[in-house]
C-alpha positions as CSV (number, residue, x, y, z in Angstrom):
1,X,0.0,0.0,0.0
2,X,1.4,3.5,-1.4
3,X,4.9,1.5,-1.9
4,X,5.2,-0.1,1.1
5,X,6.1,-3.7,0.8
6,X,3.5,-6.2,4.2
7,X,4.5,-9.1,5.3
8,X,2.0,-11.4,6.2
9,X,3.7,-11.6,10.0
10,X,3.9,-8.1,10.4
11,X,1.8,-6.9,13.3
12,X,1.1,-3.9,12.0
13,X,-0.4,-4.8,9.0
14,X,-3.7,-3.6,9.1
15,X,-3.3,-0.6,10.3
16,X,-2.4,1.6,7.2
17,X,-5.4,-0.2,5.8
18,X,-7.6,1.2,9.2
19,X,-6.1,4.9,8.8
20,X,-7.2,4.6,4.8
21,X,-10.7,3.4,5.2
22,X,-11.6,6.0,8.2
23,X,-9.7,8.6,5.7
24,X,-12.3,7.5,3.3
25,X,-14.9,7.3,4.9
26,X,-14.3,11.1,6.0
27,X,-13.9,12.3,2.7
28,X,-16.9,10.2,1.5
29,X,-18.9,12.2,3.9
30,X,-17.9,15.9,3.2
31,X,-18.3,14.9,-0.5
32,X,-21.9,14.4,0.5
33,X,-22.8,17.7,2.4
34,X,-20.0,19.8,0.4
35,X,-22.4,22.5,-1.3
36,X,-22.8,21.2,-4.9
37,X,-21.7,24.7,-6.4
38,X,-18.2,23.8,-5.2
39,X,-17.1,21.7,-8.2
40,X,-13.5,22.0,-8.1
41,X,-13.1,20.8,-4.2
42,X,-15.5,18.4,-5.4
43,X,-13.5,16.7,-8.1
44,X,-10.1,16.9,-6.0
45,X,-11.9,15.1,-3.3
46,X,-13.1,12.7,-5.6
47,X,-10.3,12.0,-6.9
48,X,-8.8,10.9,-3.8
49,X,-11.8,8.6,-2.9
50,X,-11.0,6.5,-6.2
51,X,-7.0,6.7,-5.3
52,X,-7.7,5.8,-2.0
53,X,-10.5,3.0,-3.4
54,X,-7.7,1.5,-5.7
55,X,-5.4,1.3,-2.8
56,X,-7.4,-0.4,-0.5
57,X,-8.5,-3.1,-3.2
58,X,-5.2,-3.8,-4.5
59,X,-4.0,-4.5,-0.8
60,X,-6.9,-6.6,-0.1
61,X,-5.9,-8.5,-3.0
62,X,-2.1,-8.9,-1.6
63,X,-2.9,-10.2,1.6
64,X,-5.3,-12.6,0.1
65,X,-2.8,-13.9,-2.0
66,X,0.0,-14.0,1.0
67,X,-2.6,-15.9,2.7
68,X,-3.0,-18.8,0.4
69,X,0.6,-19.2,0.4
70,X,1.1,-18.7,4.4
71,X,-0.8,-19.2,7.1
72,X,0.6,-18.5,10.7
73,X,-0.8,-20.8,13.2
74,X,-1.2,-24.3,13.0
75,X,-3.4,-26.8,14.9
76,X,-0.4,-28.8,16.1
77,X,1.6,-24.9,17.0
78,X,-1.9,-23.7,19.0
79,X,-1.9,-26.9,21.2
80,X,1.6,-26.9,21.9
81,X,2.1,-23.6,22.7
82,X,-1.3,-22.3,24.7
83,X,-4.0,-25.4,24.4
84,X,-2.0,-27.9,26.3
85,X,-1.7,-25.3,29.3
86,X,-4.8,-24.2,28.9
87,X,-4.3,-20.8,28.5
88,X,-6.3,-17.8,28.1
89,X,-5.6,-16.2,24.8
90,X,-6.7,-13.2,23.0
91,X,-6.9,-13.7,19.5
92,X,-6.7,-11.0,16.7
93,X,-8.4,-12.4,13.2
94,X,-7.2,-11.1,9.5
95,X,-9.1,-8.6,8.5
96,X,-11.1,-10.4,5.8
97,X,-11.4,-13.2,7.1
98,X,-14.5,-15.3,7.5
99,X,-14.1,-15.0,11.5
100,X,-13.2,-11.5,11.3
101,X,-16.9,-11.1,9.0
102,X,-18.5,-13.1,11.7
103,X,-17.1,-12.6,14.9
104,X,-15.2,-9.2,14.9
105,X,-11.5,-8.7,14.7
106,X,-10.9,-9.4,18.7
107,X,-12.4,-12.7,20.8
108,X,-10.5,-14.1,23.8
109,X,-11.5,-17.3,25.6
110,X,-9.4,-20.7,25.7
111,X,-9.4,-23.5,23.4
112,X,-11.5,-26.4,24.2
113,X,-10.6,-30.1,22.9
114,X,-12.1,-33.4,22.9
115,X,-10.9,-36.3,25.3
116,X,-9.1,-38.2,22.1
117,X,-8.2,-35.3,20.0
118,X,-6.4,-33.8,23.4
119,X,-4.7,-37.0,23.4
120,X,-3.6,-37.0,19.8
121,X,-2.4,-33.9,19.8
122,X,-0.6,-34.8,22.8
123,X,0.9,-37.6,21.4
124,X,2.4,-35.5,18.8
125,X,4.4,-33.0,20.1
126,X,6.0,-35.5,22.4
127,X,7.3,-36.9,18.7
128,X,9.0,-33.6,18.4
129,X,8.3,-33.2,14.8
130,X,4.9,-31.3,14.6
131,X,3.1,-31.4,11.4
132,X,1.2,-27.9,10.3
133,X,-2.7,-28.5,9.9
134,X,-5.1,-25.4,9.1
135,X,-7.8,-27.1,11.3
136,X,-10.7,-26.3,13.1
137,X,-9.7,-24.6,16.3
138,X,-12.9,-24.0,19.1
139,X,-12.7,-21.7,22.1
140,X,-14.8,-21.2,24.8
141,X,-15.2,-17.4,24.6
142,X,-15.1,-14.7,27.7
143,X,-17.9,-14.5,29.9
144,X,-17.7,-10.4,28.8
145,X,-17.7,-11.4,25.6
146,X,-20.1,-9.5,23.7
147,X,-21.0,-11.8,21.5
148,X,-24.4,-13.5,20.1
149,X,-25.7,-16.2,22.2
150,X,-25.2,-18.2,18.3
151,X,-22.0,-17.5,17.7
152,X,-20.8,-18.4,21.6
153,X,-22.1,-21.3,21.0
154,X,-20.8,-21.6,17.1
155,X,-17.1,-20.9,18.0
156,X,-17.8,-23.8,21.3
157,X,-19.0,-26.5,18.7
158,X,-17.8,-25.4,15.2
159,X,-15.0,-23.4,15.4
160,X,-13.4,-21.5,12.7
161,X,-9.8,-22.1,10.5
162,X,-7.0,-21.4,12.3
163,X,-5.7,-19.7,9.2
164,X,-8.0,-16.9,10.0
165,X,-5.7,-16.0,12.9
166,X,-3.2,-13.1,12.1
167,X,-1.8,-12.7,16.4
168,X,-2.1,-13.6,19.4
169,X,-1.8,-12.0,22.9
170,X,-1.6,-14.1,26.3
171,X,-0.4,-13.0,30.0
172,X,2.6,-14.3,31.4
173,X,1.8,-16.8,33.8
174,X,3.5,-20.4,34.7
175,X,3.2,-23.0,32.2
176,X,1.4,-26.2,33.8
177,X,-0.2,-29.2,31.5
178,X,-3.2,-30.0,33.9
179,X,-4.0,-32.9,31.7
180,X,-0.5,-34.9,32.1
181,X,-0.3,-33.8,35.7
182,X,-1.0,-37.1,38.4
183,X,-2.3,-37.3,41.9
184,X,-4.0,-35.0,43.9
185,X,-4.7,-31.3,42.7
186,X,-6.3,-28.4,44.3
187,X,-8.8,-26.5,42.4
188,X,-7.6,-23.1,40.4
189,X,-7.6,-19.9,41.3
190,X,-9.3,-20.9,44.6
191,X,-9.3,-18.4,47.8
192,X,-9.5,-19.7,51.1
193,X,-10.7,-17.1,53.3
194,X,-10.6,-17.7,57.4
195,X,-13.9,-16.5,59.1
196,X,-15.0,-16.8,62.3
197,X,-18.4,-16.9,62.2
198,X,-20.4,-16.1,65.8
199,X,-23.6,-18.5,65.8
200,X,-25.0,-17.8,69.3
201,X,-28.1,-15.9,69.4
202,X,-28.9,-16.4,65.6
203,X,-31.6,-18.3,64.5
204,X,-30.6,-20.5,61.9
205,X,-33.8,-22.1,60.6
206,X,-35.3,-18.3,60.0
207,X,-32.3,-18.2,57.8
208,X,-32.8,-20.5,56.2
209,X,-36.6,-19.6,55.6
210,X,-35.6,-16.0,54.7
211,X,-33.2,-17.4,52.3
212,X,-36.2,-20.0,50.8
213,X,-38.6,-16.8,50.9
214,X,-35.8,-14.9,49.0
215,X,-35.4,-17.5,46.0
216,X,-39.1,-18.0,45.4
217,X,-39.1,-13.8,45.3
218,X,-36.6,-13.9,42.5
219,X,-38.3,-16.2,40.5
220,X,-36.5,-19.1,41.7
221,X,-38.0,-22.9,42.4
222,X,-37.9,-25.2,45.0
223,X,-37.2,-29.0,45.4
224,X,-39.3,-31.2,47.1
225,X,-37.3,-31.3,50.0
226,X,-37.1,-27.7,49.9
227,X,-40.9,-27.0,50.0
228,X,-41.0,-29.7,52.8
229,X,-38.5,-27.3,54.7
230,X,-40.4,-24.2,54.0
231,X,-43.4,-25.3,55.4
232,X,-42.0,-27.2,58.5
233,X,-40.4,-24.1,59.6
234,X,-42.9,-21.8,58.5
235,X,-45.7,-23.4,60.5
236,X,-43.3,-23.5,63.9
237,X,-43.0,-20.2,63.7
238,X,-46.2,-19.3,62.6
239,X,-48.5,-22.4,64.0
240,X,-51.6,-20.1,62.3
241,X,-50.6,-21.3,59.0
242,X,-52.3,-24.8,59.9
243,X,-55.7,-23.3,59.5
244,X,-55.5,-22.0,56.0
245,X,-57.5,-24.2,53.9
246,X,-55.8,-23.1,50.8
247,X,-52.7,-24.6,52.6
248,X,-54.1,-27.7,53.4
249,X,-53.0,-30.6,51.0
250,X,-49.7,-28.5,51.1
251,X,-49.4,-29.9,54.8
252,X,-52.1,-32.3,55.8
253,X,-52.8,-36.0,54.6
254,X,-55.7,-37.3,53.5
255,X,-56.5,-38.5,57.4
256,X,-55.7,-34.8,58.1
257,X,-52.4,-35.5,59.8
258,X,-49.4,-32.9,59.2
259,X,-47.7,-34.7,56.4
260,X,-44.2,-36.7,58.1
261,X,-41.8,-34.9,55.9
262,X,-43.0,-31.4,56.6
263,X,-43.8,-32.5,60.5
264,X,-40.0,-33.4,60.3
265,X,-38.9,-29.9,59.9
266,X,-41.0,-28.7,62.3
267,X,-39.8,-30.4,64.6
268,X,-36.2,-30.4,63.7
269,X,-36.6,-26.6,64.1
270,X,-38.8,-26.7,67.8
271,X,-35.7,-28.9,68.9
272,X,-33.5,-26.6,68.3
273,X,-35.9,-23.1,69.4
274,X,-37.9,-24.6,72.3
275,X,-38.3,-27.1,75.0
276,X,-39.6,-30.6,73.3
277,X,-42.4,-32.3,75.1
278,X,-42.1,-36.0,75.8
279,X,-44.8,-36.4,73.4
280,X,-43.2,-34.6,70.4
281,X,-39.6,-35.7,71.7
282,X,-40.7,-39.1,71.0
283,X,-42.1,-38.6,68.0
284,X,-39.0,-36.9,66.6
285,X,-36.6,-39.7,67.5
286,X,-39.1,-42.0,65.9
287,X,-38.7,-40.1,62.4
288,X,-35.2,-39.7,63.0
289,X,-35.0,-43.6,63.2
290,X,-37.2,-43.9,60.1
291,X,-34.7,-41.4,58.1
292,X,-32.1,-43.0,58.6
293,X,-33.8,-47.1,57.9
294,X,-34.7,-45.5,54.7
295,X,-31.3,-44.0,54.0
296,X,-29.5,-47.4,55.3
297,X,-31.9,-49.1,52.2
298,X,-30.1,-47.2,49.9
299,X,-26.8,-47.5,50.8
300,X,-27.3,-51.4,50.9
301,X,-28.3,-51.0,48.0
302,X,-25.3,-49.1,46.5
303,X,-22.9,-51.6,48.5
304,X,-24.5,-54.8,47.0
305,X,-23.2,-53.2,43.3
306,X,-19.6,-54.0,44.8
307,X,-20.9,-57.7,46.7
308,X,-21.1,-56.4,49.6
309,X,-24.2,-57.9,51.0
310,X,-24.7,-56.5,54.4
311,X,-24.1,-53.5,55.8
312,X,-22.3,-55.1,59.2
313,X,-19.6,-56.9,56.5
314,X,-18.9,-53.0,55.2
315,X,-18.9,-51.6,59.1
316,X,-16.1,-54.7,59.8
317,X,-13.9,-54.7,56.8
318,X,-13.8,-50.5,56.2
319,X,-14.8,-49.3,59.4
320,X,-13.3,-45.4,58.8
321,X,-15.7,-45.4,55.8
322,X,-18.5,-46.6,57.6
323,X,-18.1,-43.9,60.0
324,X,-18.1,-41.1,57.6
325,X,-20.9,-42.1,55.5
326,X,-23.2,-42.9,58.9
327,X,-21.9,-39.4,59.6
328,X,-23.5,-38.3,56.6
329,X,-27.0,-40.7,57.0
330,X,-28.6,-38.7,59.0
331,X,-26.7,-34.8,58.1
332,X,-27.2,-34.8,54.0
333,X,-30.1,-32.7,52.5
334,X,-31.3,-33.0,49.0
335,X,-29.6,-29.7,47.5
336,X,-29.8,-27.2,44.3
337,X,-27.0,-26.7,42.6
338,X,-27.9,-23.9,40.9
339,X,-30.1,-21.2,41.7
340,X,-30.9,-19.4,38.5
341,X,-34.9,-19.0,37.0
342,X,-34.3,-22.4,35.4
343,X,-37.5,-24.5,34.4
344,X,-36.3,-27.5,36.3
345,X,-33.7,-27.1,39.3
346,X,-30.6,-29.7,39.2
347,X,-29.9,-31.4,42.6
348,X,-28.8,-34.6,44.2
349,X,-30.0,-36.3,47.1
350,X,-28.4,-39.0,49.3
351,X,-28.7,-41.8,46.0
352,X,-26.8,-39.5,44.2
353,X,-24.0,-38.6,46.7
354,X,-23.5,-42.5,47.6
355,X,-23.1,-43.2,43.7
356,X,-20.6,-40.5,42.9
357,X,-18.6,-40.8,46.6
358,X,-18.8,-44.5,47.1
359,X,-17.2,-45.5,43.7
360,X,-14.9,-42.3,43.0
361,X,-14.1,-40.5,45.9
362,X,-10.6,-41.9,46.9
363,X,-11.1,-42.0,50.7
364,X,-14.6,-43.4,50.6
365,X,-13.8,-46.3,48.0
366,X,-14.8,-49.9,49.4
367,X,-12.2,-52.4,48.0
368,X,-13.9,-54.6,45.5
369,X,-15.8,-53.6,42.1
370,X,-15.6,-49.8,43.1
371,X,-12.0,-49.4,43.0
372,X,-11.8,-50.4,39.7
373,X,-13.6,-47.0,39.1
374,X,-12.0,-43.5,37.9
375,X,-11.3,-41.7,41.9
376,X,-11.3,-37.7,41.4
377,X,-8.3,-36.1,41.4
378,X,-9.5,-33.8,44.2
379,X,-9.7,-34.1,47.8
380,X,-13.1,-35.4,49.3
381,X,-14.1,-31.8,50.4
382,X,-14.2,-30.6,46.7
383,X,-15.6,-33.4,45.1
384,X,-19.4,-31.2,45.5
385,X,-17.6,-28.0,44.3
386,X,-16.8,-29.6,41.1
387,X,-20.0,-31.4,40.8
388,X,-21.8,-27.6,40.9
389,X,-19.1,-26.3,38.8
390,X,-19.8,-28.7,36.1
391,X,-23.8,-28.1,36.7
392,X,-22.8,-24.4,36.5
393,X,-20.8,-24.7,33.2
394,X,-23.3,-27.0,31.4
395,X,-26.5,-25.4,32.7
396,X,-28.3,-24.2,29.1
397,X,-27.5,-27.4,27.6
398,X,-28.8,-29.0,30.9
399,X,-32.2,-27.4,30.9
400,X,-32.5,-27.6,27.2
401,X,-32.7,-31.3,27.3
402,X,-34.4,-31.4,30.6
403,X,-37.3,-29.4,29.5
404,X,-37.6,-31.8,26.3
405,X,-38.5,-34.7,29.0
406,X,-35.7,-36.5,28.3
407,X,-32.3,-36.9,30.6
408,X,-28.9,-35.3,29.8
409,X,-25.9,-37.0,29.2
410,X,-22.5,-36.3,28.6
411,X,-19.7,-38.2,27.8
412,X,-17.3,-39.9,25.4
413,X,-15.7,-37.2,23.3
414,X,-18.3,-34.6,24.2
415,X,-17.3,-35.1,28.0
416,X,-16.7,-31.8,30.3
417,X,-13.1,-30.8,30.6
418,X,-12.0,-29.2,33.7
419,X,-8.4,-28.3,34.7
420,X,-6.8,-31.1,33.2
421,X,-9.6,-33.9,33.5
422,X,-12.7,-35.1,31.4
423,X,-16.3,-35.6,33.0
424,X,-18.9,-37.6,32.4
425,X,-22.9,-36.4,34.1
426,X,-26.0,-38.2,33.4
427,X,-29.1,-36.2,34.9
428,X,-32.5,-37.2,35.2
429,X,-35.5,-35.7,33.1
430,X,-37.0,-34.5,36.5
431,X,-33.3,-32.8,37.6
432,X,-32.2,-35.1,39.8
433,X,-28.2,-36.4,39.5
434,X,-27.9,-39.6,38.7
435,X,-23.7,-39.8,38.2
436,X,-20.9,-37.9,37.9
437,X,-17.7,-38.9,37.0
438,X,-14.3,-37.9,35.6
439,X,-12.3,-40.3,33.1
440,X,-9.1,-41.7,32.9
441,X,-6.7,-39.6,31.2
């Protein structure tokens, strides 16, 4: 352009091209609302649209030809340099590009793989000599990205030629292949923050109502477990509630008791706000023991999958992990894991939590057909924080199949990667989590 030999490489490249067309665009303008009498300022003006046109067009031509010859980035070079670290990359498309047409000049995200192409492309580089494919390259774009919900989703999915990429900007920051990495890891950019919280004096099941009342306000739903919460504790503390008939088959039976699982809460939350009678002390303990027989069914259950046929055989030969899960028999609590205005709320209940803890949580592993399974990489304690993480990450898909009536799966080459591992989640048309978890590498 006006002499100046470009070089495909050269970062600057486009913006001569950017000063010329803004130049034009200027002069385009005043040619337009320039009185019509002025004829002479007129021509010279015109005269420099149609240099500045022939410029413009003959260096659109040159890079187009410097790009068939050339292109910068490679499949193979992308991997080894940023995808295999998983780095966060801003990339800069040519300027007449197809991505550039589609998606702007700038995006920035991180590139995603499959489970087996990961491992191809891994297998590669460690061969040392890395072929040059102008591939399909996907990245999962910023969460400021101001992009179309479509073309999120296009550059997740489809991608776009990695020829269309003229540079690339990424931070500084240690290089670390998550996926290569064995044993224990901690989860990224994670904060631990001491607190010393002061319980005493505050009432914890108004709390927790408030924080029920405050999710229904938003537009939020409840669980089944959650509604029997709400109305426990909403009839302890106001015991009027009970004689609203429009409230009636939301906590009576059809011999007018107070249904079990809402009296549960009720009580659970005059044990801990008032003196119990003998009456309703009994009762309590009687539901407490039910609870936990029902709970007990479905960890035998869960057990027998790995021969173990009794739950006294599993208390003798792994008595540590007896102890935690009994800790957990009577403690767990169906739970949302997400709290957006979705059609149908994602959770898991004590069936879940056995399936995903007995047969890949490392410390909770009975010897037998569970160890054979994939363990998570991370402690016990984060296990749930990467269950919601994945819930989090996958939730429009999630509801998208879920309000079809069908159950949503993924896995195989479509599996969720996270920080070095791949994931596998099957959940239940009616939200419920059936499994979770990660592959081998």
């Amino acid at each position: 352009m006006f002499g100046i030999e470009h070089k495909i490489t050269d970062s600057s490249l486009y913006l001569l091209h950017d000063m010329l067309e803004s130049m034009l665009f200027n002069t385009e303008y005043e040619i337009n609302n320039i009185p019509t009498d002025q004829t002479q300022e007129i021509q010279v003006l015109k005269a420099k649209v149609e240099r500045w046109k022939s410029e413009l067009f003959a260096f659109e031509n040159k890079i187009a030809k410097l790009r068939a010859g050339y292109f910068q980035f490679s499949v193979e070079e992308l991997f080894y340099m940023y995808g295999q670290f998983d780095k966060y990359i801003s990339i800069d498309f040519h300027k007449f590009s197809d991505s550039s047409k589609k998606y702007g000049r700038i995006i920035g995200g991180m590139i995603v793989y499959g489970k087996n192409e990961r491992k191809n492309l891994q297998e590669i580089i460690a061969l040392g000599n890395i072929s040059r494919t102008n591939g399909l390259v996907k990245i999962d774009v910023s969460s400021t990205s101001e992009l179309s919900p479509q073309n999120i989703k296009d550059l997740l999915e489809t991608g776009f030629k990695c020829w269309d990429i003229h540079k690339l900007l990424v931070l500084a920051s240690p290089l670390k292949n998550s996926f290569s990495q064995r044993g224990k890891k901690e989860i990224p950019n994670t904060i631990n923050i001491n607190i010393n919280i002061n319980t005493k004096g505050t009432d914890l099941f108004k709390l927790a109502l408030y924080n029920l009342n405050m999710r229904l306000d938003n537009g939020g739903l409840l669980i089944e477990n959650e509604w029997n919460k709400y109305y426990g504790y909403s009839i302890h503390y106001h015991p009027e509630l009970k004689k609203i008939e429009i409230l009636r088959e939301k906590l009576y039976d059809k011999s007018g008791r107070i249904l079990e699982k809402v009296r549960f809460f009720e009580l659970v939350a005059a044990y801990t706000n008032s003196n119990f009678t003998v009456t309703e002390k009994n009762e309590f303990l009687g539901l407490l023991r039910k609870r936990k027989k029902e709970r007990f069914e479905v960890l035998k259950g869960e057990l027998r999958k790995s021969n173990i046929n009794s739950i006294e055989i599993f208390k003798t030969n792994h008595p540590e992990i007896y102890v935690e899960i009994h800790k957990t028999v009577l403690a767990f609590e169906d739970e949302v894991l997400t709290f957006s205005k979705s059609l149908i709320p994602v959770y898991w209940d004590f069936k879940s939590y056995l399936h995903i803890y007995l047969r890949h949580c490392s410390e909770l592993q009975p010897s037998g057909h569970f160890k054979s399974k994939t363990p998570f990489a991370y402690s016990q304690k984060d296990i749930r924080r990467i269950l919601k993480m994945a819930v989090e990450k996958l939730e429009d898909t999630i509801q998208n199949k879920l309000s079809q009536g069908i159950d949503f799966r993924t896995y195989g080459e479509k599996a969720l990667y996270f920080n070095g591992n791949y994931y596998s989640m099957r959940i239940e048309s009616n939200g419920r989590i059936d499994s979770f978890y990660p592959h081998d590498s």
